[in-house]
C-alpha positions in Angstrom: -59.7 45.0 84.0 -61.3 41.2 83.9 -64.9 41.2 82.8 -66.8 40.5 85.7 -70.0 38.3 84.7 -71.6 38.1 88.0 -71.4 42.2 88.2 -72.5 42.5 84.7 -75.3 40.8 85.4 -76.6 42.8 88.6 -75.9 46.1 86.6 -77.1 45.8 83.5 -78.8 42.0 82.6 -81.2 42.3 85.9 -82.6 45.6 85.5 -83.0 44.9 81.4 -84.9 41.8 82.0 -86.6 42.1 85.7 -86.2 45.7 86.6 -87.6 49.2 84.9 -85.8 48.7 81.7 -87.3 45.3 81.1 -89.9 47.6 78.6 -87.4 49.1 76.9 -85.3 46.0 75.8 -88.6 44.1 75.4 -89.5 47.5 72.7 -86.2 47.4 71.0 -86.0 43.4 70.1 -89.7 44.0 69.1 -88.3 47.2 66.4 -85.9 44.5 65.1 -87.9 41.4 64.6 -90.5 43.6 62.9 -87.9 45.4 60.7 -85.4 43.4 59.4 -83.6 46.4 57.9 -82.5 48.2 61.1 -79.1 47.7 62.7 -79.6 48.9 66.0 -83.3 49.9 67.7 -83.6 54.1 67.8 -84.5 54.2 71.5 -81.4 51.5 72.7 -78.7 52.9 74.3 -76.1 50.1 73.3 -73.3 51.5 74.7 -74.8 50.8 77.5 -76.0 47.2 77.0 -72.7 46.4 76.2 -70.7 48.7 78.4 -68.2 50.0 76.1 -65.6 52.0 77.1 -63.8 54.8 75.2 -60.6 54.1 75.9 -60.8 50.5 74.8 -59.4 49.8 71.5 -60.3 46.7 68.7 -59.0 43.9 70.9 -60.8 44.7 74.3 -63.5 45.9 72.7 -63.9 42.4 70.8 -63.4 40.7 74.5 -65.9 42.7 76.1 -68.6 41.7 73.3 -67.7 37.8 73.8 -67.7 38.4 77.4 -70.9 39.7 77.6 -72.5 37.2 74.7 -71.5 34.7 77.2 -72.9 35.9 80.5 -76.3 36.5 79.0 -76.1 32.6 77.2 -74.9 31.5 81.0 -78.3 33.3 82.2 -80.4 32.1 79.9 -78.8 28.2 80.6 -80.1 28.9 84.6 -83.3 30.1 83.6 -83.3 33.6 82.8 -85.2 35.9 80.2 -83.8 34.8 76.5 -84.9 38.2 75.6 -81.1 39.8 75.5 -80.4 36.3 73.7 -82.1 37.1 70.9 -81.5 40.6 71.3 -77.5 40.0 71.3 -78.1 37.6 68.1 -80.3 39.7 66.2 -77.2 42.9 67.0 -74.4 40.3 65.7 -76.0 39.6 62.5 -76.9 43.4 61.5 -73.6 44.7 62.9 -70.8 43.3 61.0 -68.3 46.4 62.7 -69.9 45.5 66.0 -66.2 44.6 67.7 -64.6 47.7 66.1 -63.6 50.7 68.0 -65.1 52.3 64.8 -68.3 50.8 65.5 -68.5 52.1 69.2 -67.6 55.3 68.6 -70.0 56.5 66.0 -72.7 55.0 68.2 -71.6 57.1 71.2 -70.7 60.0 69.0 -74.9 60.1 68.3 -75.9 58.9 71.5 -74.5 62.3 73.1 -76.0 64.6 70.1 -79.5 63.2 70.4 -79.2 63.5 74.3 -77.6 67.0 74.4 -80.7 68.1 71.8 -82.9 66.3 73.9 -81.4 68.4 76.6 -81.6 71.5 75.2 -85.1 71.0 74.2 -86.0 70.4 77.9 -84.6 73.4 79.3 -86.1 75.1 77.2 -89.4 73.6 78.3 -88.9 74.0 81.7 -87.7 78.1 81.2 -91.9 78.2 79.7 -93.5 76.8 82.0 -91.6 78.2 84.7 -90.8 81.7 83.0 -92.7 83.8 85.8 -90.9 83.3 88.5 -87.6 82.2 86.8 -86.7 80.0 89.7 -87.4 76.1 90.0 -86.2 73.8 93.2 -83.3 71.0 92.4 -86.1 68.4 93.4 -88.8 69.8 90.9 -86.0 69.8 88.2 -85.8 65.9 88.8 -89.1 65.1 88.7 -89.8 67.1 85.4 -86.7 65.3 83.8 -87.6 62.5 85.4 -91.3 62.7 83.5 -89.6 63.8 80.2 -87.5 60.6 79.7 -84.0 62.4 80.7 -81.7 59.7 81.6 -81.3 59.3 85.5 -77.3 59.3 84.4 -77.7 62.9 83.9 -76.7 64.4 87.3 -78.2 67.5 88.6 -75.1 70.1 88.1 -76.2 69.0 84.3 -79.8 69.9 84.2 -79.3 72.8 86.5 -76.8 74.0 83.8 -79.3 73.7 80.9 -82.5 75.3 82.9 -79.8 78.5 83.6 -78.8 78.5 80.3 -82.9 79.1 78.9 -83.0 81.7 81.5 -84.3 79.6 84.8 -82.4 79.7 87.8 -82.6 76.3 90.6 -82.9 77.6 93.8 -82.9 75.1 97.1 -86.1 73.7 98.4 -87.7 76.6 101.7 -86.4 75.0 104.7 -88.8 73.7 107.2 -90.9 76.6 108.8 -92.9 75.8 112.0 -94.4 79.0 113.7 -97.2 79.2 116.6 -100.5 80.0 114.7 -101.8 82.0 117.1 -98.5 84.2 116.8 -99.2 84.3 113.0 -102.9 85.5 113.8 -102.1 88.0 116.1 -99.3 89.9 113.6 -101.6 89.2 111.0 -104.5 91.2 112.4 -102.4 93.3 114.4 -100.7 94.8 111.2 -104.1 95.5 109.8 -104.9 98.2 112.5 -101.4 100.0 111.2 -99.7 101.8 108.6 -97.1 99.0 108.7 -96.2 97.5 105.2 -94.9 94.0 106.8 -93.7 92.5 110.1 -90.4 94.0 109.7 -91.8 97.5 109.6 -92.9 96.7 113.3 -89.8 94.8 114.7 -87.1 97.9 113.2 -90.0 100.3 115.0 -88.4 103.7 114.3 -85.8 102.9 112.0 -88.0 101.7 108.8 -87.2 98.7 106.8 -84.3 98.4 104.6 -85.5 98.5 100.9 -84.6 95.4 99.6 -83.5 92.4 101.6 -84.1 88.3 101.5 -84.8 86.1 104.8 -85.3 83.1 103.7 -81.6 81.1 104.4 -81.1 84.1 107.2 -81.8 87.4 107.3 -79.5 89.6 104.9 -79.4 93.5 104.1 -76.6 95.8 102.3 -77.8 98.6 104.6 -75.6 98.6 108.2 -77.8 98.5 111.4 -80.2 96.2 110.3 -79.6 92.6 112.5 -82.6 90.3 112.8 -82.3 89.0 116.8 -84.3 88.8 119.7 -82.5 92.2 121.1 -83.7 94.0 118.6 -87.5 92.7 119.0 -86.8 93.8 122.7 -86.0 97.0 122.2 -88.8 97.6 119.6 -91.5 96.9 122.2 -89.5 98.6 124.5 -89.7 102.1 122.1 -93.6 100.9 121.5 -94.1 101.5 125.4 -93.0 104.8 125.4 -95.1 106.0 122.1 -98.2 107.9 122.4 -101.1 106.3 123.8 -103.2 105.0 120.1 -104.9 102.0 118.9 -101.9 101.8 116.5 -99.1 102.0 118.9 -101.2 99.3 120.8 -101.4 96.8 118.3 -97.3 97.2 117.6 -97.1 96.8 121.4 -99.6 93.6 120.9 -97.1 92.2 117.5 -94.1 92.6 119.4 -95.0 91.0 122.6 -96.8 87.8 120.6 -93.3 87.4 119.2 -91.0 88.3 122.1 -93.1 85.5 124.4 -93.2 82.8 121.3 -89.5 83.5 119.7 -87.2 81.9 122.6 -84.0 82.1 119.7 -82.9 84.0 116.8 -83.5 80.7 114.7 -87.2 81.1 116.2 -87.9 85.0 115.3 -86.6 83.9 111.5 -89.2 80.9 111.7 -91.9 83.5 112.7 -91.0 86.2 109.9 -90.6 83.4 107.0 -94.4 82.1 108.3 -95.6 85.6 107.8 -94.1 86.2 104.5 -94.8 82.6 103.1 -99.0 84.1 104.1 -98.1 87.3 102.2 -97.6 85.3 99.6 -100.5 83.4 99.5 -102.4 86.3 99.8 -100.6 88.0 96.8 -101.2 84.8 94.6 -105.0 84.5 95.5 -105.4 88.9 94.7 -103.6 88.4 91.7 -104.4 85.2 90.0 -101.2 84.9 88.2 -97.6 84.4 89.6 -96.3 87.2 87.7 -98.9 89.5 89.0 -98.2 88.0 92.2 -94.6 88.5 92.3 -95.1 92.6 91.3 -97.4 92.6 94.3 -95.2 91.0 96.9 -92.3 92.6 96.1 -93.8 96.2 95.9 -95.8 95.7 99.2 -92.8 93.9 101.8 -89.2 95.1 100.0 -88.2 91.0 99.8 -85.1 90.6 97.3 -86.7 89.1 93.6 -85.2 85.8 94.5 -86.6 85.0 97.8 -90.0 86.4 96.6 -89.9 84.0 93.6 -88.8 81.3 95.8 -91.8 81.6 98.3 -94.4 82.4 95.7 -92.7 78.7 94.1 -93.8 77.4 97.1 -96.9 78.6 97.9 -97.8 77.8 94.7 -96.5 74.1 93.9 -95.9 72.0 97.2 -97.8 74.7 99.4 -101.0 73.8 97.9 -101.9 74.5 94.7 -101.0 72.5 91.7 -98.3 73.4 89.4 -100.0 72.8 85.6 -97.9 72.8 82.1 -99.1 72.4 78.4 -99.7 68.8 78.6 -102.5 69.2 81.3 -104.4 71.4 78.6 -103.8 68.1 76.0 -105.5 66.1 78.6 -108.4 68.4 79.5 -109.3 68.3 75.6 -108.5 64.6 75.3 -111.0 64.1 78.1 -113.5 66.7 76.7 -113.5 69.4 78.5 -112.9 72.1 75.6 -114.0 75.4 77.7 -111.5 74.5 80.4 -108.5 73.2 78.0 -108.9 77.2 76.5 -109.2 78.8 79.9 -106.2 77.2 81.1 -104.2 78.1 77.8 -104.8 81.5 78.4 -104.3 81.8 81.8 -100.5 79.7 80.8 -100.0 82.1 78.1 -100.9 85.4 79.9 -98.1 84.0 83.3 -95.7 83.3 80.0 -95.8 86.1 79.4 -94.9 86.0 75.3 -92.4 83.2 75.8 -93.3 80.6 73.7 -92.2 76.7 73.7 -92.5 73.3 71.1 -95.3 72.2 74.3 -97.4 75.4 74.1 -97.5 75.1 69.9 -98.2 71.6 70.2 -100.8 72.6 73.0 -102.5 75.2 71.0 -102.4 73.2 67.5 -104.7 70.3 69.9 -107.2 73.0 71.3 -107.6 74.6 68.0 -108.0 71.7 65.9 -110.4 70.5 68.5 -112.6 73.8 68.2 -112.8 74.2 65.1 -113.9 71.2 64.9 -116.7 72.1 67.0 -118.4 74.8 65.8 -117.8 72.8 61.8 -120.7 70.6 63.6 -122.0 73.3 65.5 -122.9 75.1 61.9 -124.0 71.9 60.2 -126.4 71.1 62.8 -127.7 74.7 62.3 -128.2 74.3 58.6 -129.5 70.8 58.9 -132.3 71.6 61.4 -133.2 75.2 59.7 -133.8 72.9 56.2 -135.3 70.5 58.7 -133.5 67.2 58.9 -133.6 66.9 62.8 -131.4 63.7 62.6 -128.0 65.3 60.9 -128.6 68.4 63.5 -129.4 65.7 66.3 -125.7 63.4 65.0 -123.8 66.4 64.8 -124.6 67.9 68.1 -123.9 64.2 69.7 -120.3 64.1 67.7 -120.0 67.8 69.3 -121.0 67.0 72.7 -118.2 64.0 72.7 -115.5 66.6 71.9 -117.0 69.4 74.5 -118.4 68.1 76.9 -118.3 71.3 79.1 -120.4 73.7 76.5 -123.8 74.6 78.2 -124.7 75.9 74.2 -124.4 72.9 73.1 -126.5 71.1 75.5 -129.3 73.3 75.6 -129.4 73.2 71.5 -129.8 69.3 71.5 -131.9 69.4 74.2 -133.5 72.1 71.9 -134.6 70.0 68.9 -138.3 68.6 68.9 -138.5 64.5 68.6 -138.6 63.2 65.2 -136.9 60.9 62.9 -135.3 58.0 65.2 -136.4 59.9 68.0 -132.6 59.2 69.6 -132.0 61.4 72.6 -128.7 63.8 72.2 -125.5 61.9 73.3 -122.8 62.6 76.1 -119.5 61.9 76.4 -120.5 59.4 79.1 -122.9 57.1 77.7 -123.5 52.8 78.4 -121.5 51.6 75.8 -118.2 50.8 76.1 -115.5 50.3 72.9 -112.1 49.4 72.3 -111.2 51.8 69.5 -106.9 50.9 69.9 -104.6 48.6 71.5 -105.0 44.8 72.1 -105.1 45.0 76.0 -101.6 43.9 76.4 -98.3 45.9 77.2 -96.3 45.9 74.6 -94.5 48.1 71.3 -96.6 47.1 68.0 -99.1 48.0 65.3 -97.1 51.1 63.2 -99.3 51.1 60.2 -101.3 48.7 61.0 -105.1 48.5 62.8 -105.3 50.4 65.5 -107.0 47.7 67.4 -104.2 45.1 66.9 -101.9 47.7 68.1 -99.6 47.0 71.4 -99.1 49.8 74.2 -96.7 50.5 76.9 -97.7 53.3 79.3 -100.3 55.3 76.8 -100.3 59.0 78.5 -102.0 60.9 76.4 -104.9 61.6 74.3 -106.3 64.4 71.5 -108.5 64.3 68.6 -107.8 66.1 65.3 -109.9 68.6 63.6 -111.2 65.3 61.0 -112.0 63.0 63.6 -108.7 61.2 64.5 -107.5 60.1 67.6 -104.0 60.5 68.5 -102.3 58.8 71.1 -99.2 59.9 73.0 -97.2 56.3 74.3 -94.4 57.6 77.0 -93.4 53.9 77.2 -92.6 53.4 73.9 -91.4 57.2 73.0 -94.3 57.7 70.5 
């Protein structure tokens, strides 16, 4: 097939030189100008740049590099970026092989075992943070890979097959549930009044509920007799009528007529039931704390099939309202100093993970821990400086404390503690009126590797933790560092 320069361009010179990839060409020309003994940049897919085929052999493989040496030297003639110029140069002076078959296929040959690890390592991620509930929705999948660095090339049947592999299964995003809030509030505090252990309990009045079944993409049972329709509400109220005269047969009588005036189709009465359930499950994740906890409790209490209890408490719990958090968010809460939360949210991850253990939680833990300890290293020296009396190492090593935990009350009340002498300087906070560059030049960018950290370049800076002796680590997504 005849190269196609203007194609070539729109596909893969735009988006390397004005689109989202413009970083990651811009990072890879900067590895090789900085290292003159590396062939090709770690982070470059070059099969890519280049779009080398596998069934291409020597010859085409030699056409397609001229052709595409020639539409990046035609862009760069109309004004373009000269970055894949000098990229392209820099690749045919390393790369003697570069037009051999040879060449291409030991590039794609570790291109695929550094994805497929990268993969595998992923899933695996994603089965610990999401090991409670052992479900996660095709759309948070995405987003998670997405926020990893996982290739958009990667299709869904692919991550889907990893996350099943670790022990996760994707489940569909809850269709859209509207239901009358004053229906919800009268079945709600109807059921209350009863011995009734859900809604269903109340619309298969005088048959029981079956004991297991899922509603969520329709009503379903192994047990025969059991149908989910508007008949079968009917007759319910109708057998609530003739039932003796109590304040618990009134309040079925009460459920059943809120739903048989509100639920004018089948598709309605499933709307109102999934409502209820999805408020169950809010319930059980506010009594219980954890989703695992959670899950027990909803499952015992309404008879919902494991899956569709997962799948609301998912929901309930992530785009219902309250925030799904990982290992990384307890990184960040001791990068930003707040050491008694980082460890409250550790535990609370571990205790929902129930023994399952990932590369995030380790690196996780070793942050917190190095970051305690050292804590209460300055924590004890104060203590031995002020008992032999010299206020100002108790005073310096309080402040360096109170910058690494900021959210210890012991710690303030000791520096406010200690009586005024030597500089007289007042104990320090995290938030203070001076203001200092400590890394990075200001401007995007990939360099620095050895060098002084303020002369170093950043591109997207994510993350960051301090070490037990005082270093600062910083976690660059942009750059993969």
């Amino acid at each position: 097939m005849p190269f196609d320069a203007k194609a070539y361009r729109s596909r893969v010179l735009i988006p390397y030189t004005k689109g989202k990839k413009e970083p990651i060409l811009r990072n890879a020309l900067g590895e090789l100008v900085r290292n003159p003994q590396i062939k090709v940049p770690s982070q470059f897919d070059l099969v890519e740049f280049y779009e080398i085929s596998a069934a291409m052999n020597d010859d085409e493989v030699a056409r397609q590099i001229d052709s595409v040496a020639d539409a990046i030297k035609s862009t760069v003639q109309i004004g373009g970026s000269r970055q894949p110029f000098d990229f392209h140069k820099i690749i045919v002076e390393r790369n003697s092989e570069l037009k051999s078959t040879r060449f291409w296929e030991e590039k794609r040959r570790t291109r695929d075992q550094q994805m497929q690890a990268a993969l595998v390592e992923f899933g695996h991620n994603v089965a610990a943070d999401f090991s409670a509930l052992e479900v996660v929705t095709s759309k948070q999948l995405r987003d998670l890979a997405k926020g990893s660095g996982v290739p958009e090339s990667v299709p869904d049947s692919e991550l889907a097959r990893i996350v099943q592999a670790a022990g996760v299964s994707v489940v569909a995003e809850l269709p859209a549930v509207s239901a009358p809030a004053q229906v919800l509030k009268e079945i709600i505090s109807g059921l209350r009044k009863t011995t009734a252990t859900s809604v269903l309990s109340v619309i298969f009045l005088g048959k029981g509920v079956p004991n297991t079944f899922s509603i969520l993409d329709g009503f379903r049972t192994s047990e025969n007799g059991y149908l989910l329709t508007c008949d079968t509400v009917q007759s319910a109220y109708e057998h609530a009528q003739h039932l003796a005269n109590t304040d618990e047969n009134d309040s079925y009588q009460k459920i059943l007529a809120a739903i048989k005036n509100s639920a004018k189709s089948e598709a309605d009465l499933t709307n109102i039931v999934i409502a209820y359930f999805l408020d169950v499950g809010r319930q059980a994740f506010e009594e219980s704390g954890t989703k695992r906890g959670a899950l027990k409790t909803l499952i015992e209490r309404t008879g919902l099939d494991k899956t569709d209890a997962a799948r609301i408490l998912l929901h309930v719990t992530s785009a219902g309202g309250a925030q799904h958090r990982s290992w990384s968010d307890v990184q960040v809460l001791v990068a930003t100093g707040t050491l008694k939360e980082a460890r409250r949210l550790y535990e609370a991850l571990k205790s929902e993970l129930s023994g399952s253990t990932s590369t995030e939680q380790e690196k996780a833990l070793r942050t917190l821990q190095g970051s305690e300890a050292r804590v209460e290293e300055l924590r004890r020296k104060a203590q031995t400086a002020q008992t032999q009396g010299d206020l100002d190492t108790a005073r310096k090593a309080l402040n360096e404390a109170l910058t690494i935990c900021t959210d210890d009350e012991s710690l303030s009340s000791s520096a406010r503690a200690l009586p005024p002498g030597g500089t007289g300087a007042k104990p320090l906070s995290l938030v203070s009126d001076v203001i200092a560059t400590i890394a990075g030049t200001g401007e995007q960018g990939y360099s620095g590797d050895g060098g002084p950290a303020i002369a170093a370049q950043f591109n997207s800076p994510d993350t960051l933790a301090l070490a037990s002796d005082g270093s600062v680590y910083i976690a660059d997504r942009g750059n993969h560092r």
